[in-house]
C-alpha positions in Angstrom: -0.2 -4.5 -20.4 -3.7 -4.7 -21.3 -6.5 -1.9 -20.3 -7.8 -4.3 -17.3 -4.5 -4.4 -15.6 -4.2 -0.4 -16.1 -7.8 0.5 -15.1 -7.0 -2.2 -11.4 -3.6 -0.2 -10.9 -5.2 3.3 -11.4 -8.2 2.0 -9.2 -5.1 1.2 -6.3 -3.2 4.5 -6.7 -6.5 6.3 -6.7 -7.7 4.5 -3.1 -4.4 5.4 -1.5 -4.9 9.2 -2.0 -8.7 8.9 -1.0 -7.8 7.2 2.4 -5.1 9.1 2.9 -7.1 12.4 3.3 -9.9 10.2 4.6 -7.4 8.8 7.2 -6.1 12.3 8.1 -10.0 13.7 8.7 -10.7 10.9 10.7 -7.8 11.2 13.0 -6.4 7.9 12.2 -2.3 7.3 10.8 -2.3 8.6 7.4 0.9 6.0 6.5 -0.8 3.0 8.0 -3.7 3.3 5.8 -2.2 4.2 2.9 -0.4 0.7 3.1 -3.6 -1.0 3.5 -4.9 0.6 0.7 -1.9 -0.5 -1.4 -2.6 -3.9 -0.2 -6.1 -4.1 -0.4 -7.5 -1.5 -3.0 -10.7 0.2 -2.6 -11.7 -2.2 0.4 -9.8 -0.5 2.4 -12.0 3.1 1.9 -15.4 1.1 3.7 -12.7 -0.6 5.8 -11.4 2.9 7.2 -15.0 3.7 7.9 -15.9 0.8 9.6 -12.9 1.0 11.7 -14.3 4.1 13.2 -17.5 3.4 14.1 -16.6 0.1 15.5 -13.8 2.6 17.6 -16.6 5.2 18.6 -18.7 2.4 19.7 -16.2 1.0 21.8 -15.4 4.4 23.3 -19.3 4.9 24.3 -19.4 1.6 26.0 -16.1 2.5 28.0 -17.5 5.8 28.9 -20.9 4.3 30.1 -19.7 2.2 32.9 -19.6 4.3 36.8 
């Protein structure tokens, strides 16, 4: 194995541990993401984030209607 492929597998392992505990503050399943993180790397840490906001936003138009 050559130092790129072991730098890209560190970079994996390490996403899955930050969205894990990014996953459990954000109230969201901590397995689900941490197999999205396996499958897409350090995308999926944005990813998390932007799954959030796009689920608040939907919340605060649901809320707004009579």
């Amino acid at each position: 194995m050559d130092a790129s492929s072991i730098l890209v597998f560190v970079m994996f392992v390490g996403s899955m541990f930050i969205v894990a505990d990014l996953a459990d503050e954000l109230g969201r399943k901590r397995s689900r993401w941490i197999w999205i993180a396996a499958a897409i790397g350090p995308f999926a840490i944005p990813m998390l984030y932007l799954v959030a906001a796009i689920s608040a936003f939907r919340k605060m138009i649901n809320a707004a209607r009579p």
